[in-house]
C-alpha positions in Angstrom: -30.2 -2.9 71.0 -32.2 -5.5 69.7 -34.0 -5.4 66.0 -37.2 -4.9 65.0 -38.4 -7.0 61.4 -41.9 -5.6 61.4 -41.8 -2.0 59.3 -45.6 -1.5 59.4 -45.3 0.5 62.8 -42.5 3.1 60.4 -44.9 3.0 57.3 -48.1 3.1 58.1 -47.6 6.9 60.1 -49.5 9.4 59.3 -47.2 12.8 59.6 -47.5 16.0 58.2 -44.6 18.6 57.4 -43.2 19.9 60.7 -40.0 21.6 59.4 -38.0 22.3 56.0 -35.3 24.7 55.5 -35.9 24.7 51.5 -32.9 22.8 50.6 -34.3 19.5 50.4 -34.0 18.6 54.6 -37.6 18.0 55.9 -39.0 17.0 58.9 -42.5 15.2 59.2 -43.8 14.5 63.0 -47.2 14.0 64.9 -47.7 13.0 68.2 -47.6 15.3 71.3 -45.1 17.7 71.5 -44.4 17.3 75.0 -40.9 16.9 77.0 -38.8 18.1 79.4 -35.6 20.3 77.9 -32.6 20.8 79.5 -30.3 22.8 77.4 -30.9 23.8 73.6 -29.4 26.3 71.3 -28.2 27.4 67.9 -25.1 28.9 66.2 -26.5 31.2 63.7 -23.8 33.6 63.1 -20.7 33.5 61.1 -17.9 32.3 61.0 -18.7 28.9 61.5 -16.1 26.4 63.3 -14.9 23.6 60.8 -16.6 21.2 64.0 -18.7 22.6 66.3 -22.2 21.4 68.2 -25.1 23.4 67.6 -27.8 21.7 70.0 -27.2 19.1 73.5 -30.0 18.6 75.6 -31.1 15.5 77.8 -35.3 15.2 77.2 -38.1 13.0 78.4 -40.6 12.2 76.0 -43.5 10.5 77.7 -46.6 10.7 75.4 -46.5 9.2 72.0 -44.3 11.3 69.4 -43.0 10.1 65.7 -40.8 11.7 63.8 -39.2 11.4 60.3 -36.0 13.2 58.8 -35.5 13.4 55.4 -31.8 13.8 54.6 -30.8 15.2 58.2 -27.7 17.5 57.6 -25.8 17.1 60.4 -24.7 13.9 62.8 -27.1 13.2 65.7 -26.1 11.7 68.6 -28.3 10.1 70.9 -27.7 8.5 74.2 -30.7 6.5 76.0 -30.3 7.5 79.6 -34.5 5.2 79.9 -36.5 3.2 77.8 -35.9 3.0 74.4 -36.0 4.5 71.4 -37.5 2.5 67.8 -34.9 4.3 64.7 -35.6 3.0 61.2 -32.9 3.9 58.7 -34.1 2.2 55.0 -35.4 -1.3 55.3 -33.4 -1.5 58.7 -35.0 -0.7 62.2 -33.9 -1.3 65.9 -35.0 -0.6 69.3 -32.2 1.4 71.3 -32.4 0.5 75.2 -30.6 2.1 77.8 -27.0 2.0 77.8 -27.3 2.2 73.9 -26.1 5.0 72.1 -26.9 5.6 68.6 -24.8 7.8 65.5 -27.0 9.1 63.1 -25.3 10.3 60.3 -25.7 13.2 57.9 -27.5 13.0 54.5 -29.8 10.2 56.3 -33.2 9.2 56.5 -34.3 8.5 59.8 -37.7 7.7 61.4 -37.8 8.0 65.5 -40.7 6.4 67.4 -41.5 7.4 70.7 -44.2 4.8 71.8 -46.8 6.1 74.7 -46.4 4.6 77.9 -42.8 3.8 77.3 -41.3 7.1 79.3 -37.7 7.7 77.5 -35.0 9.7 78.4 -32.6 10.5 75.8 -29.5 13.1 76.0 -28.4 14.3 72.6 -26.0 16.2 70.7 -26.0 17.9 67.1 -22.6 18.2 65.3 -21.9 20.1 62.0 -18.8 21.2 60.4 -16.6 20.9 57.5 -14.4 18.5 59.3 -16.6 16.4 60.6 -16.7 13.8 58.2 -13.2 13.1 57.7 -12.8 13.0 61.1 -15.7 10.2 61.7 -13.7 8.6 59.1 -10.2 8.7 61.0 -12.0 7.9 64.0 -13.7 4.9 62.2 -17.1 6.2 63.0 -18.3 6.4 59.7 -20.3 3.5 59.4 -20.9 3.2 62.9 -24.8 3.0 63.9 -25.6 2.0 67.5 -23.2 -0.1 70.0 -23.9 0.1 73.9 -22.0 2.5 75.9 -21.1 0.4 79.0 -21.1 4.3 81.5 -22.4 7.6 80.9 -20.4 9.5 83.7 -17.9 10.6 80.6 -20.5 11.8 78.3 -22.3 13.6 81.0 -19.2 15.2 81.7 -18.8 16.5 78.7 -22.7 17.4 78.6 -22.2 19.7 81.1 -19.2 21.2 79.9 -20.7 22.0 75.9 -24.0 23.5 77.3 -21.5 26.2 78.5 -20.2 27.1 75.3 -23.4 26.9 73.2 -25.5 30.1 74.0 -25.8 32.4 71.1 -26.5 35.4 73.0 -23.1 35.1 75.0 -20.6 33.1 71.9 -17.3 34.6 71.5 -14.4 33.1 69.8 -13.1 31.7 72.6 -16.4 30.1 73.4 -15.8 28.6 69.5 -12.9 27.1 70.7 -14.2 25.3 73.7 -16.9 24.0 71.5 -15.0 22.7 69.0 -12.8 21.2 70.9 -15.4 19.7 73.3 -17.1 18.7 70.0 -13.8 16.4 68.9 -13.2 15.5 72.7 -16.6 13.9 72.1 -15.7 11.8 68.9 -12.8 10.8 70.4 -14.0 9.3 73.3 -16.6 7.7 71.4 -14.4 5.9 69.1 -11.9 4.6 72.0 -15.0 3.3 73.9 -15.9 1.3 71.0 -12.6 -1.1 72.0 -13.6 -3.8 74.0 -11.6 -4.7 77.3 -10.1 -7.8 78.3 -13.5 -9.9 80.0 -12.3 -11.4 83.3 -12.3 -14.9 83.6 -15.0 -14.9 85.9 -18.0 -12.5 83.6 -16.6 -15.1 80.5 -17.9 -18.5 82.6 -20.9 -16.0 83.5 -21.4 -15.8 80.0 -21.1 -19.2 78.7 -23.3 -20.3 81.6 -26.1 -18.0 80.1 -25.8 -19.7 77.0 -26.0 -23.3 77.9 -28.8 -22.3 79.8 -31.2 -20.7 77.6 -34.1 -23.6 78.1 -34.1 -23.4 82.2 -35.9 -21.4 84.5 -32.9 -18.8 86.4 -33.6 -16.4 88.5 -30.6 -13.5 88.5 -29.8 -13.5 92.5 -29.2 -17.2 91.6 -27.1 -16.9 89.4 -25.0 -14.3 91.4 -24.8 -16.1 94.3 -23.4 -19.3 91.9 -20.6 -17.3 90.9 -20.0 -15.3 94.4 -21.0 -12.0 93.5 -23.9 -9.2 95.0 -26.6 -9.0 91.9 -25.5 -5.0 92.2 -21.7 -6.2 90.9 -23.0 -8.5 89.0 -25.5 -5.9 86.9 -22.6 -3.5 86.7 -19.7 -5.4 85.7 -21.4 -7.3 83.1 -23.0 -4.7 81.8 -19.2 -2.6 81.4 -17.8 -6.0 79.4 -21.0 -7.2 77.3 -22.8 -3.3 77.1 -26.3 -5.0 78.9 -27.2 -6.7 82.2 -27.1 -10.8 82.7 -31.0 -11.2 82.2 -31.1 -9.2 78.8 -27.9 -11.0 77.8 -29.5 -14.2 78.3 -33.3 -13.0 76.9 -31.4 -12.0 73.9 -29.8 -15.9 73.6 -33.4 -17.2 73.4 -34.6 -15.0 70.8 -31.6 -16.0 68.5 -32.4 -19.4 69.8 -36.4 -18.8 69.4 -35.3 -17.3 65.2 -33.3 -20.1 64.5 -35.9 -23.0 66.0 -38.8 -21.1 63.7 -36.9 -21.0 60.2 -34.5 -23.9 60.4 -37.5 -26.6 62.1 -41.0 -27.3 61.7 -41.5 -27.2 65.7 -44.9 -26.0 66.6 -44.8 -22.7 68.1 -46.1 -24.2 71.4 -43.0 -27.3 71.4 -40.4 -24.1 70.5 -41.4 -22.4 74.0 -41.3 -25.5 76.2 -37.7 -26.2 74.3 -36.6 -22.8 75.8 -37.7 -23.0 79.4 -41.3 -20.9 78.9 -44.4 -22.5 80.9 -46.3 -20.8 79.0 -46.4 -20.7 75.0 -48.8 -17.1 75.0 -46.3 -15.7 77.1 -43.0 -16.7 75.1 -45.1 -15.5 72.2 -45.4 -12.3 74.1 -42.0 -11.8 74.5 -40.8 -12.5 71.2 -43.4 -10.0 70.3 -42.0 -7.3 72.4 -38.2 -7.9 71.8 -38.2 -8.7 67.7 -41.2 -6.2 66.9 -43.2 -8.9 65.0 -45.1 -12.5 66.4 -42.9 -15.7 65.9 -45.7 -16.8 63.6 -45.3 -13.9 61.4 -41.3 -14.1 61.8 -41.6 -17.7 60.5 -43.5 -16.8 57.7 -41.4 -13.8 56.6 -38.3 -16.1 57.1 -39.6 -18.1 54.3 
């Protein structure tokens, strides 16, 4: 996950009702329409469970698509399985990568930005219910909005087992059951992934290294042979302690490192890409560009 400052790519869409139920939930959207679905339903008859997920599906969008939410009544779950996926929520906006996974909570207000050319693959699920607040609240989900998820292979387990027990045409009340205990299964395991495991010795000197190293050139199959380890183990085991690989670990170090040189010094630009190890200032402008949404000129500026 990585921030974005620059709103104007959230405010200056043009989107046009898509969706409203008439009791003050709207969508807007524009943008092709266009992905590949793998499972979607409904509950539409009563009762209703007091937690229970109407909707899981795992889609590709590949074209452009924007869409905004206007106080979304139910918690939406969304895993990034590829590429990335720009949220706003008020005057705050991220990027979610892969490995991230993202809880958007009821009564929000949410913009989604699918950019073109930027194929994403996103598995999601819809929860509703009377419990389900107190229960993110137990869990200590409440206020949770996007942390990385370090393996999938337990949410697509339980994927697979909801889109069982989600087809209207063949719900009984056992179905319910499954559902809604699938449904808490889910919360669950998202709150006890949230607690960090102990780092092994090893990934912590890997981790300090990246740090004291933000101004040299390092190419990842060096580092893994410095430390003894396949770049395959090295991608995978870092990624399970610190939730992203080595190389975005240590791209994200220069961008703090790249914020703090622009509002706290009067470095030129140029000087501030040298100082981090780029050869070339365009391409460390680039960069900073792609990863922080807005140009380190217009960062500086903003940041005073």
């Amino acid at each position: 996950m990585r921030p974005i400052f620059d709103l104007s790519v959230f405010l200056n869409q043009k989107v046009s009702v898509e969706r409203s139920d008439g009791n003050g939930y709207v969508v807007y959207a524009c943008g092709k329409d266009k992905w590949e679905e793998i499972h979607w339903k409904h509950f539409t008859r009563k009762p209703l469970p007091v937690l229970y997920c109407t909707f899981c599906s795992i889609m590709l969008w590949n074209e452009f698509r924007y869409i905004r939410r206007i106080h979304q009544p139910f918690l939406s779950i969304e895993y990034i399985l590829e590429g990335e996926l720009w949220i706003r929520s008020g005057k705050r906006a991220f990027a979610a990568e892969q490995g991230d996974l993202c809880l958007l909570h009821r009564h929000g207000n949410y913009d989604y930005y699918f950019r073109p050319g930027t194929p994403t693959r996103l598995m999601t699920f819809v929860l509703h219910g009377s419990a389900l607040d107190s229960l993110l609240r137990i869990l200590n989900l409440d206020r949770t909005a996007v942390f990385p998820l370090a393996e999938a292979e337990r949410l697509t387990d339980l994927f697979d087992r909801m889109k069982q027990h989600i087809h209207e045409k063949f719900r009984t009340a056992r179905s319910d059951e499954i559902n809604s205990g699938l449904s808490f299964e889910l919360l669950q395991y998202l709150s006890n992934a949230r607690i960090p495991e102990v780092v092994p010795e090893k990934l912590d000197r890997i981790r300090e290294y990246l740090e004291e190293s933000t101004g040299d050139v390092l190419e990842m199959e060096a580092l893994a042979k410095r430390f003894q380890l396949s770049l395959p183990t090295l991608n995978r085991e870092f990624r399970r302690h610190f939730g992203m690989t080595p190389y975005h670990y240590r791209l994200e170090r220069r961008m703090k490192k790249a914020e703090e040189l622009l509002l706290q010094t009067e470095l030129p630009i140029k000087e501030i890409a040298f100082l981090l190890g780029y050869g070339k200032p365009l391409y460390f402008s680039s960069e900073f560009t792609r990863f922080r949404g807005i140009s380190p000129r217009k960062f500086r500026a903003a940041g005073r």
